[in-house]
C-alpha positions as CSV (number, residue, x, y, z in Angstrom):
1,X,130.4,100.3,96.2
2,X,130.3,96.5,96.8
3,X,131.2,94.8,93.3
4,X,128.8,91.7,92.1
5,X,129.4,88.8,89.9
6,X,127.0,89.2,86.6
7,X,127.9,85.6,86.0
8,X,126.7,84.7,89.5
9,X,123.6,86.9,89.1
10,X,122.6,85.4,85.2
11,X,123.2,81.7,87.1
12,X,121.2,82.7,89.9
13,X,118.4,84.1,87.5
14,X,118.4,80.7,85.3
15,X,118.3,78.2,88.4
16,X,115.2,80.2,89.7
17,X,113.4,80.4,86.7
18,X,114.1,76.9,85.9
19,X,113.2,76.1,89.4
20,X,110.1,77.7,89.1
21,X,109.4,75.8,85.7
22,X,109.8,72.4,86.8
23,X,107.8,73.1,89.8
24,X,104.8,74.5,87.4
25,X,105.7,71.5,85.7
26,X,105.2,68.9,88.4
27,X,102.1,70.8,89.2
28,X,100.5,70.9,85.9
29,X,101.9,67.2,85.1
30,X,100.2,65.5,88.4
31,X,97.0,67.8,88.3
32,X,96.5,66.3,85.2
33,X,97.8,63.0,85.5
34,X,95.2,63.0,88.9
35,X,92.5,64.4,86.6
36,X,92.7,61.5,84.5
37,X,93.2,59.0,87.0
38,X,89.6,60.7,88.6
39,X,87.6,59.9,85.4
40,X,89.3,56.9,84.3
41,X,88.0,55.4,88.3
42,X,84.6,57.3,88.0
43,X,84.7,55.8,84.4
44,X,85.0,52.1,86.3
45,X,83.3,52.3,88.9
46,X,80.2,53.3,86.6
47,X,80.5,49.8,84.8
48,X,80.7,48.3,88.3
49,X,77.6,50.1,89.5
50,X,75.8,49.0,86.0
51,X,77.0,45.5,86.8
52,X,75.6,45.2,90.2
53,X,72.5,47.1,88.7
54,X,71.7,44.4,86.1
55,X,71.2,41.7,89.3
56,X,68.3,43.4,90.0
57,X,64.8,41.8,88.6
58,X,61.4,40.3,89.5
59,X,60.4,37.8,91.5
60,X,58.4,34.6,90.2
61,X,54.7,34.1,91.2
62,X,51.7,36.2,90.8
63,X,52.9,39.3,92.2
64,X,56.1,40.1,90.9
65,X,58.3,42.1,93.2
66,X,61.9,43.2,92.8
67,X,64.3,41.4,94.0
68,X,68.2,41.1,94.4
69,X,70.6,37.9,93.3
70,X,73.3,38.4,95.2
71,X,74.2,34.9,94.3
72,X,77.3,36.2,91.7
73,X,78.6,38.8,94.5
74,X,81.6,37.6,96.5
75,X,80.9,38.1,100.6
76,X,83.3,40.3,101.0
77,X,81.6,42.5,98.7
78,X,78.5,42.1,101.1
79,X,80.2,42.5,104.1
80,X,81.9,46.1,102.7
81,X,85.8,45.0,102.8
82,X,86.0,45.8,98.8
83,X,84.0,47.1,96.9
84,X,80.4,48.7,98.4
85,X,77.4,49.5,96.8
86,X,73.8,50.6,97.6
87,X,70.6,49.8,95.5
88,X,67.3,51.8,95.6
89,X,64.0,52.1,94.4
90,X,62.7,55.5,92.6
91,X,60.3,55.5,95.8
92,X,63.1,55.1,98.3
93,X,62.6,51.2,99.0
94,X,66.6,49.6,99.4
95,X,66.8,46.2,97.5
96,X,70.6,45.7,97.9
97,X,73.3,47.2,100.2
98,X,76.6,46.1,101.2
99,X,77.2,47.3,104.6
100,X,80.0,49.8,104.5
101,X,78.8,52.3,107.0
102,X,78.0,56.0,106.0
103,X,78.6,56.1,102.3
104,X,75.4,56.0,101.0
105,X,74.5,59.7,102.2
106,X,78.0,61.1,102.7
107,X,77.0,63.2,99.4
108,X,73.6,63.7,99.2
109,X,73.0,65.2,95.9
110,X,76.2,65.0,94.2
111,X,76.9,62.4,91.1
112,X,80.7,61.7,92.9
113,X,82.2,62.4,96.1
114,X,85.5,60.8,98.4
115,X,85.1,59.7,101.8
116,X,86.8,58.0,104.3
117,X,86.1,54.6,106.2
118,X,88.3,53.3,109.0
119,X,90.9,55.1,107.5
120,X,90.5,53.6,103.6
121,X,89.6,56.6,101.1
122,X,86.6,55.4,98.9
123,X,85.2,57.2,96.0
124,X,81.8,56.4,95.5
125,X,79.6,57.3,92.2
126,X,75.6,57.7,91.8
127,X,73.8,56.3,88.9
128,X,70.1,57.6,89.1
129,X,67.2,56.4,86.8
130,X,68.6,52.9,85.5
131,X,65.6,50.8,83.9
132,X,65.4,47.3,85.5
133,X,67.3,44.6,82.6
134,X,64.6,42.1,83.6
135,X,61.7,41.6,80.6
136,X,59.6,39.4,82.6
137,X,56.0,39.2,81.0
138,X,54.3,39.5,84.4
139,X,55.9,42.5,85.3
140,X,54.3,45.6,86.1
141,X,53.4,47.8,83.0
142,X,55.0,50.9,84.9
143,X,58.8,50.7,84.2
144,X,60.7,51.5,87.9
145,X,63.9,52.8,87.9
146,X,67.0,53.1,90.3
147,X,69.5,54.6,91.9
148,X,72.7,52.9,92.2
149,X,75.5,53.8,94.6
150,X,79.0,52.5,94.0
151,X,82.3,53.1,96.4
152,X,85.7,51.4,95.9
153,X,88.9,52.3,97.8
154,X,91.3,54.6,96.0
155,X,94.0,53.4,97.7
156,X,95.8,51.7,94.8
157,X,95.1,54.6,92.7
158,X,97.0,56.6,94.9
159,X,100.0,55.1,95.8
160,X,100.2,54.6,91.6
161,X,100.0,58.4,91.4
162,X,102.7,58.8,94.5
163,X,104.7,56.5,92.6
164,X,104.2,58.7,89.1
165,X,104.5,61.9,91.0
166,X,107.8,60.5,92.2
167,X,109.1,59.4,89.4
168,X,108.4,62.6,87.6
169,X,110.1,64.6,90.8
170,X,113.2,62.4,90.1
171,X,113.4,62.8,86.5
172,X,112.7,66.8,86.8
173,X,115.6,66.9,89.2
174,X,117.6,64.9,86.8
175,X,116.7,67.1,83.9
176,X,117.1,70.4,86.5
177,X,120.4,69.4,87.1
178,X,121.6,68.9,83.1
179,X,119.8,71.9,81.9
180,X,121.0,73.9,85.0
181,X,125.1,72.5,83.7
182,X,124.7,73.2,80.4
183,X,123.0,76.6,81.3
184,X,126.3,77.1,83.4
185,X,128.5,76.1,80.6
186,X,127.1,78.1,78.0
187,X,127.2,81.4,80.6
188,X,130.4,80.5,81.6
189,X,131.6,80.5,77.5
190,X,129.6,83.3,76.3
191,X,131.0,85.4,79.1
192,X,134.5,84.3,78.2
193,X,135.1,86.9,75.3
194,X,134.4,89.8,78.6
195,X,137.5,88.1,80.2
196,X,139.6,88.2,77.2
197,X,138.8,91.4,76.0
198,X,139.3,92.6,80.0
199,X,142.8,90.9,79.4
200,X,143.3,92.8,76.9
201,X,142.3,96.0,78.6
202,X,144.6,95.5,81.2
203,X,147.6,95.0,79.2
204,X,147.4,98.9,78.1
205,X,150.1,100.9,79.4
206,X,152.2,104.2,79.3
207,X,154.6,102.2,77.4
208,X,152.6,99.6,75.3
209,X,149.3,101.4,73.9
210,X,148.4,98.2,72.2
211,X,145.4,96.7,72.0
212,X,144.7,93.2,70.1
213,X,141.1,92.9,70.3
214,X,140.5,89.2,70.8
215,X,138.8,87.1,68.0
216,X,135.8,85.8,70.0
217,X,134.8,89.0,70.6
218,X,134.4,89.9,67.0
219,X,132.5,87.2,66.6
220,X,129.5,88.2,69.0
221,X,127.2,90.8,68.0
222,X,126.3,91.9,71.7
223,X,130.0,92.3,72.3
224,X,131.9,93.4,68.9
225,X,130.6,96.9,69.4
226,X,132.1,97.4,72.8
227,X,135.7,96.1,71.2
228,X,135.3,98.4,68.6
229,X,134.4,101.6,71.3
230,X,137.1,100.3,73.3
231,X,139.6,100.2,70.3
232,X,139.1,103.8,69.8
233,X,139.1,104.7,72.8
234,X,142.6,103.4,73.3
235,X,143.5,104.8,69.9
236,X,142.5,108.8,71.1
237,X,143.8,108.5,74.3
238,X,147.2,107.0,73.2
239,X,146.9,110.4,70.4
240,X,145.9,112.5,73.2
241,X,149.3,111.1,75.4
242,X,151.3,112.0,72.8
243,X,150.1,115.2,72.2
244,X,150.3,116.0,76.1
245,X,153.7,114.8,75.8
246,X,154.6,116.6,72.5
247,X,153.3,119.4,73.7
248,X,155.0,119.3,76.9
249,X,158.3,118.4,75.7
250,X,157.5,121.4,72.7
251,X,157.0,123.9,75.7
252,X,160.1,123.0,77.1
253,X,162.0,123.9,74.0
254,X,160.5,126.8,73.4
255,X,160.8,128.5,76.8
256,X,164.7,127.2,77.0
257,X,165.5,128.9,74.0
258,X,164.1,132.6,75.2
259,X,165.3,132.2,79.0
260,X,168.9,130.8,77.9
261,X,169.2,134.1,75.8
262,X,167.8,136.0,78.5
263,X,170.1,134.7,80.6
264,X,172.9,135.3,78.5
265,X,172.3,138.5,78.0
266,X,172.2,139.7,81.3
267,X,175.3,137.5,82.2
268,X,177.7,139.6,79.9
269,X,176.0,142.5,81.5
270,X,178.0,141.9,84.5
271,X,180.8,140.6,83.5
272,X,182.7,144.0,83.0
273,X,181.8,147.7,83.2
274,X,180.4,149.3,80.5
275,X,178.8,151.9,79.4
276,X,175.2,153.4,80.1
277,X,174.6,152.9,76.4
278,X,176.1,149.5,76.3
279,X,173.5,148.5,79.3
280,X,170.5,150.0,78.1
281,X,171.6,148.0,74.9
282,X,171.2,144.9,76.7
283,X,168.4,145.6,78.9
284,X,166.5,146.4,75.4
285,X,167.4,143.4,74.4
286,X,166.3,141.5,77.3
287,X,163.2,142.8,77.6
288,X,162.6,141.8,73.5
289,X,163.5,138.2,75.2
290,X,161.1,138.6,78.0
291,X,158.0,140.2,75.6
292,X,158.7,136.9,73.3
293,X,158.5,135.2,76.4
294,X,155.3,136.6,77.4
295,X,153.7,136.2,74.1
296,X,154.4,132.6,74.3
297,X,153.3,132.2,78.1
298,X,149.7,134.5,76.5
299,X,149.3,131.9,74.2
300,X,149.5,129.0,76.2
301,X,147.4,130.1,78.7
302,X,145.0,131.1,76.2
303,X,145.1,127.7,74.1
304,X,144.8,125.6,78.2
305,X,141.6,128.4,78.2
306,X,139.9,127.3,74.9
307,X,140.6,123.5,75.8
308,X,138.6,124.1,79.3
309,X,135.7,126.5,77.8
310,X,135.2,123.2,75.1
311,X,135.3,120.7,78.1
312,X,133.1,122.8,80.7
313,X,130.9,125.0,78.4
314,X,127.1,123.6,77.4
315,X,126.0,125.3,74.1
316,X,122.1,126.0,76.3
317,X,124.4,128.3,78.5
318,X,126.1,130.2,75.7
319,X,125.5,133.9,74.8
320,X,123.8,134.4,71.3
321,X,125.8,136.3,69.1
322,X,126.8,137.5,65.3
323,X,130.0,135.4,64.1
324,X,130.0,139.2,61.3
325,X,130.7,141.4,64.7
326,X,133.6,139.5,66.1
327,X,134.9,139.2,62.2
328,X,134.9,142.9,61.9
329,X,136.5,143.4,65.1
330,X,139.3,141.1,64.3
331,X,139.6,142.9,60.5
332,X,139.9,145.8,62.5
333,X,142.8,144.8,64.8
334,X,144.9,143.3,62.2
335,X,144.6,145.8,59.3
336,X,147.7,147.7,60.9
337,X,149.8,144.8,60.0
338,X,148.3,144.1,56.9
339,X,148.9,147.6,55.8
340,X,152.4,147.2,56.9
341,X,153.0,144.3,54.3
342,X,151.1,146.6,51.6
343,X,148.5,143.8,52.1
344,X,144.2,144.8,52.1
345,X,141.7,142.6,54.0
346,X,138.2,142.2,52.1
347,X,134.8,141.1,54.2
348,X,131.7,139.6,52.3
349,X,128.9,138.5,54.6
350,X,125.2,138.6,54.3
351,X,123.2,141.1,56.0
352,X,120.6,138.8,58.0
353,X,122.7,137.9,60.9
354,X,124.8,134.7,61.3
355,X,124.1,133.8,65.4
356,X,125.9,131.2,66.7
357,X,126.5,130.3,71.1
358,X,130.0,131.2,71.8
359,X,131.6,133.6,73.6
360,X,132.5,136.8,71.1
361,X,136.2,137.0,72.5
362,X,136.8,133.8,71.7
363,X,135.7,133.9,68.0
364,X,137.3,137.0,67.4
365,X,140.7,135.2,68.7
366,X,140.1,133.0,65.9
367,X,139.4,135.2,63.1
368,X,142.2,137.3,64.0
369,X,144.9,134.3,64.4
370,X,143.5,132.9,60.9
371,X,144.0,136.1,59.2
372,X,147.1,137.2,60.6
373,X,148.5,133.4,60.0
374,X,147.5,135.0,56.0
375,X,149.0,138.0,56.8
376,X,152.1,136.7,57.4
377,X,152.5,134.0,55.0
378,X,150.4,135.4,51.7
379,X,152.6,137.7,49.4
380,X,152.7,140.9,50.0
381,X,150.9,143.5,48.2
382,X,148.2,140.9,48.0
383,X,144.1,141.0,49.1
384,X,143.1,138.3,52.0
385,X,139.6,137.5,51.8
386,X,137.1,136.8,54.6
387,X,134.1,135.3,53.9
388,X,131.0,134.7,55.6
389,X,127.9,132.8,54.8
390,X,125.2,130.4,56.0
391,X,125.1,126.8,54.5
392,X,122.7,123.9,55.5
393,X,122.3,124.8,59.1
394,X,125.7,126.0,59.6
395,X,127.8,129.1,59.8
396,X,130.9,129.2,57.7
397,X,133.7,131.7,58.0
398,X,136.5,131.2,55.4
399,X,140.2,133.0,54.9
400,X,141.6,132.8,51.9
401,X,145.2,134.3,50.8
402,X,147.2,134.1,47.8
403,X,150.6,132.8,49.4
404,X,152.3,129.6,48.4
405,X,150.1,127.5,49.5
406,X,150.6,124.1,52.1
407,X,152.2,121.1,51.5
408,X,150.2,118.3,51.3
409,X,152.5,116.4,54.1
410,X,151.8,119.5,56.2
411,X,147.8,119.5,56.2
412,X,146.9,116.8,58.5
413,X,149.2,118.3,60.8
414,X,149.1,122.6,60.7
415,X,146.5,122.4,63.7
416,X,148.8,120.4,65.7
417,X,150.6,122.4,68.5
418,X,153.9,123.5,68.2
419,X,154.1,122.2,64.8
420,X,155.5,124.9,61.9
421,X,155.8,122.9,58.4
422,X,158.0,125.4,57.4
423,X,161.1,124.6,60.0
424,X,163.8,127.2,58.2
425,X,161.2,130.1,58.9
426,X,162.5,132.5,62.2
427,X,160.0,132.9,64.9
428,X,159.3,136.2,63.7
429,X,157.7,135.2,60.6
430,X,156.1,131.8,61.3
431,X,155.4,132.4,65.6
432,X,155.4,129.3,67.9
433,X,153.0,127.1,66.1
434,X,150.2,127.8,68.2
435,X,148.0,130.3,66.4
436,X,146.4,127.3,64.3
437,X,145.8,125.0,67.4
438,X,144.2,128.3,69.6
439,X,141.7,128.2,66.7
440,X,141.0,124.5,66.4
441,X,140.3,124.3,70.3
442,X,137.9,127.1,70.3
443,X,135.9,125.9,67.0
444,X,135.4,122.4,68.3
445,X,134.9,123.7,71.8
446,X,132.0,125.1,70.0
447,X,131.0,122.2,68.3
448,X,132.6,123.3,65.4
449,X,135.0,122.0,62.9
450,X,138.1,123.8,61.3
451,X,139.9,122.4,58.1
452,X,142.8,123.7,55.5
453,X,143.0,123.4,51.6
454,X,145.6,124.5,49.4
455,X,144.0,126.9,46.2
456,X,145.2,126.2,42.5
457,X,147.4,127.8,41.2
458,X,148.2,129.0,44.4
459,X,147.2,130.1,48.1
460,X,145.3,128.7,51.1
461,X,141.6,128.5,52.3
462,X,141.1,128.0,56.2
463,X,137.2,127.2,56.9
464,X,135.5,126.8,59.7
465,X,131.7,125.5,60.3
466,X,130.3,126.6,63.4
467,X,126.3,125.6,64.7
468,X,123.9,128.0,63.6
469,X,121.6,129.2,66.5
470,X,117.8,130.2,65.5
């Protein structure tokens, strides 16, 4: 997959949107600014049109007529170089017009309207019904009124409003270009704390599983989470790594041990003749090795089992079944060597069902590796206890024995594989270490939880919590 810049993206994004803005901008500043520059010339040339309109009035003598002074007009007004306008009569009779060809009915109708003459844009205006100024006493008793026509060029107006629109283009390109740096700058240092905590990232290796999460990025809210998964992260898989690598180096020792004796048992074998009792001595012997050796291979393979059925297993895929089956079952298997210590296994359980989604193999591996881990270190001639109940959505499962209880130095770590906190005890009493860890990868396969806590005065309680299923 092709990688992309998200700085270059987030820049992108700003200078089109702030692109767009100014444009809108421009748009929205010169309609208005044109708006207003419309009215304010309508505005004018209105007081032109009432000024030409007032140089209407009646003639002297006994029949008054209207009549135009033109006297105060300039003759280039009255030849239509400037300004034009057109004077008329509520009956359609022209007293006054200044020439300019085809303004007067470019519009017919309309108050305003833009035209062209020999390439000068005019605007003209229409005043209709203004009274005649003139009081005379002679005039007629029947007020007339007129319609006034007034066109001046626009072209002044417009080069102004090229010259604003201009100027507004150059100062929103000026602004574009400082909001568009500081927008840059601002990416450029809220991105910064990405780098270093990338930095950071990278730094992490086989050998050095530090990671210094950089100040800036505890100091932004967007980001500080991510440093903080990260940090985990880093935290459980450096515990992971040293857990593979415990556990690897743990196998090793305890696979030597059995194949070196192995070995060396079948080595004196042939070193002289003996006897046929003297050989079927040792191969007795060996084959004790080997069954240790197989145990040990079982368990493995069974704990790398419960570690893939809690990676690939979904709980809507699961078999429903009752946790107080697979406890009886396990009771059942390991009563033989409770009865061999002089020891009895009591079961307390409800009797509505306790369904959980797990396989029933599995849990019964469980129970029977906790209660034969209280088998073999409770006291003998003592009762182990299994209990099962339901408790706020959840099915517990608790073994409880009288023995000596656990250290506190050894609780955090009796699930850990390999580990025994007892190191003087032989194999024979105390196993491999792995009973404890078989069980925690199963429970929390199953989305379960496992814990440990010593008893007063004496004796150890194992529980486990595992998702009840309606």
């Amino acid at each position: 997959m092709r990688a992309f810049s998200i700085k270059r993206r987030i820049v992108t994004t700003v200078i089109a949107t702030e692109l767009v803005l100014v444009a809108c901008l421009l748009v929205l500043a010169t309609s208005v600014m044109r708006s207003h520059a419309i009215r304010s010339f309508d505005t004018a040339l209105r007081g032109r049109a009432l000024g030409v309109a007032a140089l209407v009035r009646y003639s002297e003598g006994p029949q008054p007529e209207l009549v135009f002074d033109n006297s105060p007009i300039s003759q280039g007004m009255l030849q239509g170089t400037v300004d034009c306008f057109h004077i008329q009569t509520q009956d359609g009779r022209v007293l006054a017009s200044s020439g300019l060809p085809g303004f007067e009915g470019a519009a017919s109708g309309q108050d305003s309207w833009d035209f062209s003459s020999n390439g000068v844009p005019y605007r003209s205006v229409r005043l209709r019904d203004v009274p005649v100024l003139d009081s005379e006493e002679d005039a007629p008793k029947h007020p007339v009124t007129l319609q006034v026509i007034y066109a001046a060029s626009t072209s002044d107006m417009r080069k102004d409003l090229n010259r604003a629109f201009i100027s507004i283009l150059l100062g929103g390109i000026v602004l574009l270009a400082i909001s568009v740096y500081a927008s840059v700058r601002a990416i450029e240092k809220g991105l910064s704390p990405l780098s270093d905590l990338a930095g950071s990232a990278g730094a992490i290796s086989a050998r050095d599983w530090t990671f210094p999460v950089p100040p800036s990025t505890a100091e932004i809210t967007e980001i500080a989470p991510l440093a903080s998964a990260l940090s985990g992260m880093v935290k459980t898989l450096h515990t992971a790594f040293q857990q593979q690598r415990d556990f690897t180096s743990n196998a090793a020792h305890e696979l030597r041990t059995p194949v070196a004796i192995l070995k060396s048992t079948l080595q004196s074998l042939l070193q002289e003749p003996r006897s046929s009792e003297a050989y079927c001595s040792g191969i007795s012997d060996a084959l004790s090795d080997l069954a240790r050796l197989e145990i040990l291979l079982h368990s493995m393979l069974r704990l790398a089992r419960a570690d893939q059925q809690g990676e690939n297993s979904g709980a809507a895929q699961r078999s429903r079944i009752d946790v107080v089956g697979t406890c009886e079952a396990a009771i059942a298997r390991l009563s033989p060597l409770a009865a061999s210590r002089g020891a009895t296994i009591s079961f307390n359980a409800p009797s509505e069902p306790l369904h959980v989604r797990a396989e029933p193999e599995d849990l019964e591996i469980v129970w029977a590796n906790l209660i034969e881990n209280a088998i073999r270190h409770g006291r003998p001639d003592s009762e182990i206890q299994v209990i099962a109940d339901r408790r706020n959505g959840s099915v517990t499962v608790a073994v409880l024995d009288n023995g000596n209880g656990i250290p506190p130095a050894d609780i955090p770590r009796m699930f850990d594989r390999f580990y025994r906190g007892d190191q003087s005890r032989s194999r024979e009493s105390g196993g491999y270490g792995l009973g404890l860890a078989i069980a925690k990868a199963f429970v929390e396969g199953y989305g379960g939880s496992i814990s440990a806590t010593s008893l007063a005065p004496r004796g150890t309680r194992i529980g486990v919590e595992l998702p009840f299923s309606d």
